[in-house]
DODO-18412 format. One record per atom (N, C-alpha, C, O): residue number from 1; chain; atom name; x, y, z. Coordinates in steps of 0.02 Angstrom, whole numbers, plus 50000, padded with zeros to 5 digits. Layout:
DODO-18412
{NUM A CA {X Y Z}}
...
end
This chain:
DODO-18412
{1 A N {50420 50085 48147}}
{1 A CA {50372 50078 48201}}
{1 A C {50360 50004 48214}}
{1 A O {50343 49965 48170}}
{2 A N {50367 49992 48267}}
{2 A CA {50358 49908 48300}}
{2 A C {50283 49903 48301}}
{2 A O {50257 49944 48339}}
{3 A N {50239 49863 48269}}
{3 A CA {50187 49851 48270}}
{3 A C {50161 49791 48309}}
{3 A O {50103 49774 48297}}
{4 A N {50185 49767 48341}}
{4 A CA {50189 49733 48402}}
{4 A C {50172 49750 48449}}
{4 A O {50131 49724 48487}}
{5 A N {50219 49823 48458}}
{5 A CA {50196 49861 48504}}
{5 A C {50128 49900 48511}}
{5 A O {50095 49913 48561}}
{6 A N {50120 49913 48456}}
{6 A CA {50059 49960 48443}}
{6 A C {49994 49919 48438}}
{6 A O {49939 49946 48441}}
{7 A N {50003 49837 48428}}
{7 A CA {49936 49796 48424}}
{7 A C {49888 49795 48478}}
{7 A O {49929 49792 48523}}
{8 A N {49846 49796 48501}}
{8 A CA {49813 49772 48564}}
{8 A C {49764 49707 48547}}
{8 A O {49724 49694 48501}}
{9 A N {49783 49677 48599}}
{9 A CA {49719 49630 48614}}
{9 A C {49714 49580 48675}}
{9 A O {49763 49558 48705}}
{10 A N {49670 49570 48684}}
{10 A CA {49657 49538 48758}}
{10 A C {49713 49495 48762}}
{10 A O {49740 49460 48718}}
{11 A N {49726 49503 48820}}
{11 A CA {49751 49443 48838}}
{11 A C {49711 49400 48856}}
{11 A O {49651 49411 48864}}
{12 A N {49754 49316 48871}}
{12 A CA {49712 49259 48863}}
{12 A C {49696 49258 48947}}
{12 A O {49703 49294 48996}}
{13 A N {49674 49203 48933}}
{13 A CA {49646 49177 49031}}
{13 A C {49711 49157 49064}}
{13 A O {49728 49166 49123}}
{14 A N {49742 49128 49016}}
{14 A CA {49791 49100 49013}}
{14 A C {49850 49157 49078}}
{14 A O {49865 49158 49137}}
{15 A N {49863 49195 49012}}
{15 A CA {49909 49246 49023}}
{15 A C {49884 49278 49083}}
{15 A O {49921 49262 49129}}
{16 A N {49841 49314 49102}}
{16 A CA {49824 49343 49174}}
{16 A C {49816 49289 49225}}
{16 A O {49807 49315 49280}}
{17 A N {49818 49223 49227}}
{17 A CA {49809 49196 49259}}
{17 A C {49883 49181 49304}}
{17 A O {49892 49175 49364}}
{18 A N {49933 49179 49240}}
{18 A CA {50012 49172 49258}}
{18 A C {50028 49219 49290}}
{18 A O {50067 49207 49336}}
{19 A N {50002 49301 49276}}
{19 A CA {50037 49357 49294}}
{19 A C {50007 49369 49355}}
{19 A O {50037 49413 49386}}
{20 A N {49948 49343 49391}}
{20 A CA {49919 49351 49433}}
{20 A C {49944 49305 49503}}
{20 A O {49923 49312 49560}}
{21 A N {49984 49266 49482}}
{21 A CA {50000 49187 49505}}
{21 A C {50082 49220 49527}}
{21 A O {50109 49217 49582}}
{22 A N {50105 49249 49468}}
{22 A CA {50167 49284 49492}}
{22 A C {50193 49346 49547}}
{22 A O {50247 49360 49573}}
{23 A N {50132 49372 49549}}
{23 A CA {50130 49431 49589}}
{23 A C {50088 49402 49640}}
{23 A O {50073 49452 49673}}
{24 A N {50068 49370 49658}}
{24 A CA {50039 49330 49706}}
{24 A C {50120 49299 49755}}
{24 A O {50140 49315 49811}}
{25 A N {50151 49251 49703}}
{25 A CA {50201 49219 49710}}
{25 A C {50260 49294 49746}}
{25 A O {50302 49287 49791}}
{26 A N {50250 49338 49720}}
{26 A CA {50303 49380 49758}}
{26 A C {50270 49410 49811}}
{26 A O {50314 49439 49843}}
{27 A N {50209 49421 49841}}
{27 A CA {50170 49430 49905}}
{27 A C {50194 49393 49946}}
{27 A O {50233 49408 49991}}
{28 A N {50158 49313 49924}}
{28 A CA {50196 49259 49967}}
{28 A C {50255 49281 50009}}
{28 A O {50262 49297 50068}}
{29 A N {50292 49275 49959}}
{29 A CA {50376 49270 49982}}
{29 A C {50390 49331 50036}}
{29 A O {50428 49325 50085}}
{30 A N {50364 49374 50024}}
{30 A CA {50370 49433 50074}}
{30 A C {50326 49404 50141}}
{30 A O {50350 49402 50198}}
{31 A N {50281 49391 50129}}
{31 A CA {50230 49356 50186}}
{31 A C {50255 49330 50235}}
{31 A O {50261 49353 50291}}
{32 A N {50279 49253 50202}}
{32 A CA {50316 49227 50238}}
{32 A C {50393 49237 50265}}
{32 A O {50418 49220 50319}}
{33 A N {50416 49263 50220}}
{33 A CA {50481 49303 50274}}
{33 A C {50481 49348 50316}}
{33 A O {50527 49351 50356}}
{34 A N {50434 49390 50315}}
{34 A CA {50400 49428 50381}}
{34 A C {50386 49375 50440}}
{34 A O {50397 49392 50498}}
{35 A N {50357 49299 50424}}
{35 A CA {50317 49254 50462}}
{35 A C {50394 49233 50491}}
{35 A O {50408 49252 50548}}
{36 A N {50437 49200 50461}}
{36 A CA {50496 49203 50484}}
{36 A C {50535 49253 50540}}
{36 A O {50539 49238 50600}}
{37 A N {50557 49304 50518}}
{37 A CA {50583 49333 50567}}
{37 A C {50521 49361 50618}}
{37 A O {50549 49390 50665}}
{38 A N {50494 49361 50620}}
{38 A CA {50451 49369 50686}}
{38 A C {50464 49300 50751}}
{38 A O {50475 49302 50811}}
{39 A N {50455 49233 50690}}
{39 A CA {50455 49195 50724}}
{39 A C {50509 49145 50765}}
{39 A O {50500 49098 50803}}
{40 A N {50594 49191 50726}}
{40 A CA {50645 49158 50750}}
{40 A C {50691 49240 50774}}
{40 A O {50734 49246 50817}}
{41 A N {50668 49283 50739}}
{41 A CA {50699 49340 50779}}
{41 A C {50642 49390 50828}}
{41 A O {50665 49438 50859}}
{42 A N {50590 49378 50830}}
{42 A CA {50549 49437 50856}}
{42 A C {50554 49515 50827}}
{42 A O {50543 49560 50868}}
{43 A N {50566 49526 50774}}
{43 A CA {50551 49578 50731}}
{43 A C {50517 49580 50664}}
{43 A O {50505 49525 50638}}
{44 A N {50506 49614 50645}}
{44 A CA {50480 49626 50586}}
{44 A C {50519 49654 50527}}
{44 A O {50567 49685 50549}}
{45 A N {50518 49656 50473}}
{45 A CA {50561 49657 50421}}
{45 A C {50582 49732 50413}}
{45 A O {50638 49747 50394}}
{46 A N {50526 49784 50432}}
{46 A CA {50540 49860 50429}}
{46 A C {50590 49862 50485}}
{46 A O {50645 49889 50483}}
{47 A N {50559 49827 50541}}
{47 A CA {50611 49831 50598}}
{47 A C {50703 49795 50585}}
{47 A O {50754 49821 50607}}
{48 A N {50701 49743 50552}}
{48 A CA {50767 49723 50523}}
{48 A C {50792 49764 50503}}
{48 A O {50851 49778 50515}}
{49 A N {50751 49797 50464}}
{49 A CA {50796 49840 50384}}
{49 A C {50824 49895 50445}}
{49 A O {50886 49899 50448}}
{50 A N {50794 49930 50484}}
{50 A CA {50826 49980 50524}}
{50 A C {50883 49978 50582}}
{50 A O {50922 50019 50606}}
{51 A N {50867 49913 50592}}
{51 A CA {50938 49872 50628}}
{51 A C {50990 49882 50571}}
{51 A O {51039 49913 50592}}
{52 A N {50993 49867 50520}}
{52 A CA {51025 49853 50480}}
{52 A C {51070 49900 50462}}
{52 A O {51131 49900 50455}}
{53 A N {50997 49967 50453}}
{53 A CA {51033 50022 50430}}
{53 A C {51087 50052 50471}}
{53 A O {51139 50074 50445}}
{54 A N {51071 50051 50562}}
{54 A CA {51093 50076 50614}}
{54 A C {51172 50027 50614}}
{54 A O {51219 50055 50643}}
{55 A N {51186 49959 50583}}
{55 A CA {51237 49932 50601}}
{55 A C {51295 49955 50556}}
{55 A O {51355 49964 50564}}
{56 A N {51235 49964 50486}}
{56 A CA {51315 49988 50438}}
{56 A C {51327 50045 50424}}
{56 A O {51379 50058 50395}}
{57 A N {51284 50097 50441}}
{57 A CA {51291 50180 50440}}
{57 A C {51320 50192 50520}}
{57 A O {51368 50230 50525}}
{58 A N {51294 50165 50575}}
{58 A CA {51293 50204 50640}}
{58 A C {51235 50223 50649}}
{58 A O {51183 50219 50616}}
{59 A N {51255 50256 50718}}
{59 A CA {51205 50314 50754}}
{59 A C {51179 50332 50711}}
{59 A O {51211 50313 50662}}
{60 A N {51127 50366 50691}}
{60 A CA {51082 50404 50620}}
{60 A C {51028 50444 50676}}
{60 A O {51013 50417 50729}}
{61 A N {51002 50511 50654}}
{61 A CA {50937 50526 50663}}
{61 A C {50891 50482 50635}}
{61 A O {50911 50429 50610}}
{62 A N {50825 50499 50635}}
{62 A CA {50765 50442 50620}}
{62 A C {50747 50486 50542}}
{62 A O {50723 50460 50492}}
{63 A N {50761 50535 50548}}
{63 A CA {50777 50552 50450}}
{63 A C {50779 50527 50413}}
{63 A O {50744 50511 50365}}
{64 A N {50844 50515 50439}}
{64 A CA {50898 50477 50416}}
{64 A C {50897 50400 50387}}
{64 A O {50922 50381 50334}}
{65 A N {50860 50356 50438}}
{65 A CA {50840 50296 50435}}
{65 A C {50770 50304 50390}}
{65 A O {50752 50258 50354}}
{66 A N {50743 50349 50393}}
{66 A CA {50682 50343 50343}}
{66 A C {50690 50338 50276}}
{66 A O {50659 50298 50241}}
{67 A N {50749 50395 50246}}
{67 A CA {50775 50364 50183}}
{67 A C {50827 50340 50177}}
{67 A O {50867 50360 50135}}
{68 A N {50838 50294 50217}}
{68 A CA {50904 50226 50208}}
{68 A C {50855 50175 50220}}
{68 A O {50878 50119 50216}}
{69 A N {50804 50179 50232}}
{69 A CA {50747 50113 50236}}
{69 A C {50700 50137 50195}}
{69 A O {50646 50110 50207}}
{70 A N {50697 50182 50143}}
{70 A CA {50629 50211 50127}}
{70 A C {50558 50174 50133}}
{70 A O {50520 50133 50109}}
{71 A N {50573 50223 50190}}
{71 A CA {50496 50255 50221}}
{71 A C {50491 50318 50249}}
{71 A O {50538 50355 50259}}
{72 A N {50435 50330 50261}}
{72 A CA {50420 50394 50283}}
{72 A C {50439 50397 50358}}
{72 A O {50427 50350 50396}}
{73 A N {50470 50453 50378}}
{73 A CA {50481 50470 50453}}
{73 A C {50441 50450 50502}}
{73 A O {50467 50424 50552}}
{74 A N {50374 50459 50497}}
{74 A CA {50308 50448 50543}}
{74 A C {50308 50383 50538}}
{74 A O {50289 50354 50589}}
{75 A N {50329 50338 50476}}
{75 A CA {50333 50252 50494}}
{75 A C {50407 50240 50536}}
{75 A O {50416 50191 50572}}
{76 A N {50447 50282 50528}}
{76 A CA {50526 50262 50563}}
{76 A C {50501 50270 50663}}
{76 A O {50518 50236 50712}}
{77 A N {50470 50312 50658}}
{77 A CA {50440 50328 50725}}
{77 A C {50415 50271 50781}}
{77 A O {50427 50264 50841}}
{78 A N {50384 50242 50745}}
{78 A CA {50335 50161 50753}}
{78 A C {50378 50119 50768}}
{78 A O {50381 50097 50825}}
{79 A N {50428 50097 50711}}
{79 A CA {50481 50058 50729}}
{79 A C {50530 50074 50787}}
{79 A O {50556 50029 50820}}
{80 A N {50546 50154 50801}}
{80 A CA {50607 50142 50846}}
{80 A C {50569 50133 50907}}
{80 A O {50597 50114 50959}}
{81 A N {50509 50145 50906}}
{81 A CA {50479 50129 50968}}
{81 A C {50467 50057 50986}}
{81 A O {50465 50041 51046}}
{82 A N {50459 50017 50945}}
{82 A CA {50467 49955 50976}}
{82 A C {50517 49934 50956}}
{82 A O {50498 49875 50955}}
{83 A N {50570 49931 50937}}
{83 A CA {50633 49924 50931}}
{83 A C {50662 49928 51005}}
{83 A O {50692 49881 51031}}
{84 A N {50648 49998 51041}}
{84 A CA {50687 50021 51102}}
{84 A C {50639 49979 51150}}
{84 A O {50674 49946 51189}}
{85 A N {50560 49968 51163}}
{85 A CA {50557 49932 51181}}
{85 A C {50564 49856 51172}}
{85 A O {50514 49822 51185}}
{86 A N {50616 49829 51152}}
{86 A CA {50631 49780 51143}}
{86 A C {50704 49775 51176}}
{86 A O {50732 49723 51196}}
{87 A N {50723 49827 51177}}
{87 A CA {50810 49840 51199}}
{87 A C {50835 49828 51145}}
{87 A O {50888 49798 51154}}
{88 A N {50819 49840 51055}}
{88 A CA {50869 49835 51029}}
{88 A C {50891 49907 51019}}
{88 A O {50915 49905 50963}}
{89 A N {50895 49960 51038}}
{89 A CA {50937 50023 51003}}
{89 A C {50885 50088 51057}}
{89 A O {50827 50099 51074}}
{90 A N {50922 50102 51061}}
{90 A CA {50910 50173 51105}}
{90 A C {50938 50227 51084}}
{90 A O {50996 50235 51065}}
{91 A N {50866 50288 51091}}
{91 A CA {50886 50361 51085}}
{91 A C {50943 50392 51121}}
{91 A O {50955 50385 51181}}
{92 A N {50976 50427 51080}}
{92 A CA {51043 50469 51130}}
{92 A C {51033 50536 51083}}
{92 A O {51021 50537 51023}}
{93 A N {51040 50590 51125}}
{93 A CA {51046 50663 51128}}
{93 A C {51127 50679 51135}}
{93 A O {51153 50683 51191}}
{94 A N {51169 50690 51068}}
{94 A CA {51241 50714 51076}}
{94 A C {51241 50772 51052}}
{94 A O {51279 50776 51004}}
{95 A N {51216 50819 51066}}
{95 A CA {51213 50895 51041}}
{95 A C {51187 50930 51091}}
{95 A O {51142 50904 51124}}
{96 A N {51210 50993 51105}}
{96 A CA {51179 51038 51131}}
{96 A C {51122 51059 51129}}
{96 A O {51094 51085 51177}}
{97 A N {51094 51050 51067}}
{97 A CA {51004 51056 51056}}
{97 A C {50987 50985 51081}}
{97 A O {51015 50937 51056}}
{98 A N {50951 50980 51118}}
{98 A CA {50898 50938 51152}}
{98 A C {50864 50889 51087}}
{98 A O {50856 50830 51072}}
{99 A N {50852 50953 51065}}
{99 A CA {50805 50919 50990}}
{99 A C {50831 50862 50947}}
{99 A O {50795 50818 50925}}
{100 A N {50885 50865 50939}}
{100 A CA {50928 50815 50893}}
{100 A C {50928 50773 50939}}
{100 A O {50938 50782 50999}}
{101 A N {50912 50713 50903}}
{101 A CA {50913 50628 50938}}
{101 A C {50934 50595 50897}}
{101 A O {50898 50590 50848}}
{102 A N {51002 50555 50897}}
{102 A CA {51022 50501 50872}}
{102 A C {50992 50433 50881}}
{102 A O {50968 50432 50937}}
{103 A N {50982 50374 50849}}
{103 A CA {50960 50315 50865}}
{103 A C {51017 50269 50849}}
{103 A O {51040 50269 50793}}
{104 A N {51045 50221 50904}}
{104 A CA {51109 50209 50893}}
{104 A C {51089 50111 50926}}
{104 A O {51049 50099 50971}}
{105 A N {51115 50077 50901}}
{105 A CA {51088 50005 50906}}
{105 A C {51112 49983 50985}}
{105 A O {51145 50026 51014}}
{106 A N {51098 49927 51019}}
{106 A CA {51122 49909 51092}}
{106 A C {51180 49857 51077}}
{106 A O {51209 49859 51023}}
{107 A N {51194 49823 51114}}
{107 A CA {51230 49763 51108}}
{107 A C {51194 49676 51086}}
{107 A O {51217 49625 51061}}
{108 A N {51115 49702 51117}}
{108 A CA {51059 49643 51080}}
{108 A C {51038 49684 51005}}
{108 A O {51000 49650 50970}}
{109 A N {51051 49730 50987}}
{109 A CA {51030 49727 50930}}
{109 A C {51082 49725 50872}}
{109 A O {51071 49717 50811}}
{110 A N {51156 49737 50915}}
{110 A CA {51194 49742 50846}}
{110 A C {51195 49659 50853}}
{110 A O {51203 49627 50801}}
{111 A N {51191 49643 50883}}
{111 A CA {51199 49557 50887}}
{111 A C {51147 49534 50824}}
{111 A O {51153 49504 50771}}
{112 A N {51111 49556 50849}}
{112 A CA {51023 49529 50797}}
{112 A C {51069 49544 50731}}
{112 A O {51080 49502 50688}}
{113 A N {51091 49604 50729}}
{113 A CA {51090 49631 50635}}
{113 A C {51162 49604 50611}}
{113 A O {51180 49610 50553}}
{114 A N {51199 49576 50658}}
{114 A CA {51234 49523 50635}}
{114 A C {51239 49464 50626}}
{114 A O {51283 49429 50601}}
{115 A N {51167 49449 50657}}
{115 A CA {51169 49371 50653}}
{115 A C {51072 49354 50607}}
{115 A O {51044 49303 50585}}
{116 A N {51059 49404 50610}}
{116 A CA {51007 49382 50567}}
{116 A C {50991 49377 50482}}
{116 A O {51044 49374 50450}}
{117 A N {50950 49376 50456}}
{117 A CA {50955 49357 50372}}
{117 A C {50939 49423 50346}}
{117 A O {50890 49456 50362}}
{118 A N {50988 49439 50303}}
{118 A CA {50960 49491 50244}}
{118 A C {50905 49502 50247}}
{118 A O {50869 49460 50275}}
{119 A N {50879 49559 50221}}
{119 A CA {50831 49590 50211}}
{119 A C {50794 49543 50135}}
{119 A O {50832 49514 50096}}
{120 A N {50736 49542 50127}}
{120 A CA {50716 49490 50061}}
{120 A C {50725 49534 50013}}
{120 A O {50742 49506 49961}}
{121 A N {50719 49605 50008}}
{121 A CA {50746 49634 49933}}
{121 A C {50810 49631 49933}}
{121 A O {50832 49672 49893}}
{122 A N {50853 49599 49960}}
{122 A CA {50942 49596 49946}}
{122 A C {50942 49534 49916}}
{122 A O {50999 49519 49897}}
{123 A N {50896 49490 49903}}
{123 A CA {50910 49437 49864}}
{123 A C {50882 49462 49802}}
{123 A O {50904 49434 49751}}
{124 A N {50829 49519 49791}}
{124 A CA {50786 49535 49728}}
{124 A C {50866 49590 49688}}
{124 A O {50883 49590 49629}}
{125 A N {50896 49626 49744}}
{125 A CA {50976 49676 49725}}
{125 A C {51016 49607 49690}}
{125 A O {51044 49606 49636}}
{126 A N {51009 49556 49736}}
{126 A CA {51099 49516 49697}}
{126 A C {51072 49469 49660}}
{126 A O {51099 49414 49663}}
{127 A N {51001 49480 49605}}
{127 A CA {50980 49447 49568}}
{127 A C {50987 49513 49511}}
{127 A O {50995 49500 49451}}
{128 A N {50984 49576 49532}}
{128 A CA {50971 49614 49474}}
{128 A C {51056 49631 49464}}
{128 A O {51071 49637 49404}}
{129 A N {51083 49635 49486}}
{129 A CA {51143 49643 49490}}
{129 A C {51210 49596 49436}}
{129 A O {51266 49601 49410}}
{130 A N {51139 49540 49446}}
{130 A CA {51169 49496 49373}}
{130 A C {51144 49522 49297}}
{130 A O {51152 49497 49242}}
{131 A N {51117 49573 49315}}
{131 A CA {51048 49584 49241}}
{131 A C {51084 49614 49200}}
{131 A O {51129 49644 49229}}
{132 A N {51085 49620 49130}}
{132 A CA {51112 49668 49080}}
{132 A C {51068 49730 49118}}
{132 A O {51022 49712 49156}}
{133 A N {51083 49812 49107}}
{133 A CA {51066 49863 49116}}
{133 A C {50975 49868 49053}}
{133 A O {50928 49907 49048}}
{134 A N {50987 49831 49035}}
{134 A CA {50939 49831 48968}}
{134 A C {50876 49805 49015}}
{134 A O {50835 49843 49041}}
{135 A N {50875 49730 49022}}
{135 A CA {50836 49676 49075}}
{135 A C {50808 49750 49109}}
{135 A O {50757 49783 49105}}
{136 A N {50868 49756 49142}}
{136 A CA {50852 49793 49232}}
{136 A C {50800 49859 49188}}
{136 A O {50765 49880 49234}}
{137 A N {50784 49889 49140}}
{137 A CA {50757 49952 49125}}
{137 A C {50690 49924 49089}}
{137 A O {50644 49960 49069}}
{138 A N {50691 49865 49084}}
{138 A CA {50631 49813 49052}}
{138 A C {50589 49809 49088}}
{138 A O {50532 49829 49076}}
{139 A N {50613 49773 49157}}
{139 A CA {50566 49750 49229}}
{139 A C {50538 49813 49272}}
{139 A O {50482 49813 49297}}
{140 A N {50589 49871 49278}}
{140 A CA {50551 49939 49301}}
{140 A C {50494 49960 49246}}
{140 A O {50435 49967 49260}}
{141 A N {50525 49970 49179}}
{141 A CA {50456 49983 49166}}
{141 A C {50383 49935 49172}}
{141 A O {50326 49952 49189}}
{142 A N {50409 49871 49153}}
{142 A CA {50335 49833 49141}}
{142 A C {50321 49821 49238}}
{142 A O {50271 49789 49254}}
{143 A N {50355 49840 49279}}
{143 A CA {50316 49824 49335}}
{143 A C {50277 49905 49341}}
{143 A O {50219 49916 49359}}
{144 A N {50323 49951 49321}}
{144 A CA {50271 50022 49327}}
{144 A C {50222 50013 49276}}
{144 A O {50171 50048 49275}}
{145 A N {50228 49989 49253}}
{145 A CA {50140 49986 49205}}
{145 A C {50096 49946 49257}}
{145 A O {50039 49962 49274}}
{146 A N {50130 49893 49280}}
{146 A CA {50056 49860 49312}}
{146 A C {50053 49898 49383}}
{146 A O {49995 49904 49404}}
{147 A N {50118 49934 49433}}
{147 A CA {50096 49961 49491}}
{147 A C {50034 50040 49469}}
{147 A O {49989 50060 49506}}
{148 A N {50054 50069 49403}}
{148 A CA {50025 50111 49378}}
{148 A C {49931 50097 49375}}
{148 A O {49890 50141 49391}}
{149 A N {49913 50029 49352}}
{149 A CA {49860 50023 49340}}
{149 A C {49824 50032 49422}}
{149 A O {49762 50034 49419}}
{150 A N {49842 50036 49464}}
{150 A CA {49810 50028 49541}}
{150 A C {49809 50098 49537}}
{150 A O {49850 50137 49511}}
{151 A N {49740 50113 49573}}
{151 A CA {49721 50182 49597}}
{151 A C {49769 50223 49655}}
{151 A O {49744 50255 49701}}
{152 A N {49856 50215 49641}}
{152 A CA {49870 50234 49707}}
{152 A C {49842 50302 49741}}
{152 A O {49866 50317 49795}}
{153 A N {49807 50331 49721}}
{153 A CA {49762 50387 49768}}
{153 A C {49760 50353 49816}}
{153 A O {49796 50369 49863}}
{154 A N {49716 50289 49822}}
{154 A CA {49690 50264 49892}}
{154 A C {49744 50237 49923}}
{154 A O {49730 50212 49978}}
{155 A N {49824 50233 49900}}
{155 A CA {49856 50208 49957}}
{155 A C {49885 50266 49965}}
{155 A O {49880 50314 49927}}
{156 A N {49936 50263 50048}}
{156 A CA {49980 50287 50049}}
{156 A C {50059 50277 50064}}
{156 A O {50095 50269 50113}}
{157 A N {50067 50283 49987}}
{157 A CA {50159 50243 49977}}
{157 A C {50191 50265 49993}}
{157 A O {50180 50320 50019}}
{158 A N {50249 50241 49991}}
{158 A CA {50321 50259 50031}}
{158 A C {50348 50287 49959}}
{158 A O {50346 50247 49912}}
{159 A N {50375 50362 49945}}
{159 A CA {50419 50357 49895}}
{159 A C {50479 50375 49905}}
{159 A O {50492 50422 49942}}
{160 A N {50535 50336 49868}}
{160 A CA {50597 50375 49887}}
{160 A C {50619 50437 49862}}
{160 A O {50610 50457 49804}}
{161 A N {50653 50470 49913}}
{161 A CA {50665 50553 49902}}
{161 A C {50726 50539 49843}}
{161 A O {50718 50511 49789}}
{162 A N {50784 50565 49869}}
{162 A CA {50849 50577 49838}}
{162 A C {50863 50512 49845}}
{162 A O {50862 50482 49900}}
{163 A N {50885 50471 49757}}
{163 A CA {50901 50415 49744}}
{163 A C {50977 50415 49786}}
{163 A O {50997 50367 49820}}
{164 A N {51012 50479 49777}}
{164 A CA {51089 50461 49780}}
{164 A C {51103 50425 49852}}
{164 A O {51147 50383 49854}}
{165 A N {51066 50441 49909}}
{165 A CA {51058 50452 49979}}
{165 A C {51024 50362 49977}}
{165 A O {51043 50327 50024}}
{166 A N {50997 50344 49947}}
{166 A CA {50977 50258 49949}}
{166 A C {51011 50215 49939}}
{166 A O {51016 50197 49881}}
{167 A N {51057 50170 50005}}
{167 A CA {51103 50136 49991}}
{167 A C {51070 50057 49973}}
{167 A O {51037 50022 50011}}
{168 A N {51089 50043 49912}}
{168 A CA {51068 49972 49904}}
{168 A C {51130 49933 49851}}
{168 A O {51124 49874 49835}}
end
């Protein structure tokens, strides 16, 4: 038995002060790369990621794009709507049922998702990607301990469905 593990005791001022500073430090970074592409592409980062998805899958239903971007459908909704008003990607109906709608990118948007910057978790992928498998099962758990300590009752998160179906 690791008694290390089993010790408790406060941490210092010290120590919460770093870990607070760090997760701060990864807000930031999301912050401002949102502040970025707004301000040199006119989208937003949910809106990138669905360009994105639409350039290297195709046409997709909005399903579809919900878990290849995980999020929930009712957020994919939001986006293609200002997406299309923007002229990047428009609804098309290729089925006999009415009901089925593809969302398929324009010529300004495959442009955008070829010429704009990665998504900011593709630099967090080709950082873990260097990790021993060990690392990578280290950082999920100790970040689920601290996303764990938040009451998520009061939010409402995005979770992903079927891992296999999540291209990253």
């Amino acid at each position: 038995m690791n008694t290390e593990q089993n010790t408790f005791s406060e941490p210092s001022h010290a120590q919460i002060k770093d870990l607070i500073y760090q997760i701060r430090r990864l807000m930031q970074a999301g912050s401002l790369y949102t502040k970025e592409l707004d301000r040199n592409y006119k989208v937003s980062s949910p809106q990138l990621s669905c360009l994105i998805a639409l350039y290297e899958a195709g046409p997709l239903p909005p399903s579809h794009i919900a878990r290849y971007i995980m999020v929930k459908s009712s957020t994919v909704t939001g986006i293609i709507d200002r997406l299309e008003h923007k002229g990047l990607v428009r609804r098309t109906r290729n089925s006999p049922d009415r009901r089925v709608i593809n969302i398929e990118l324009t010529d300004k948007g495959r442009m955008l998702a070829e010429n704009a910057p990665s998504p900011i978790q593709q630099k967090i992928v080709d950082g873990v990607k260097r990790l021993p498998r060990r690392k990578i099962d280290e950082i999920i758990k100790n970040i689920k301990l601290l996303t764990d300590m938040l009451d998520d009752q009061d939010f409402d998160l995005d979770q992903p469905t079927d891992e296999s179906k999540i291209p990253l």
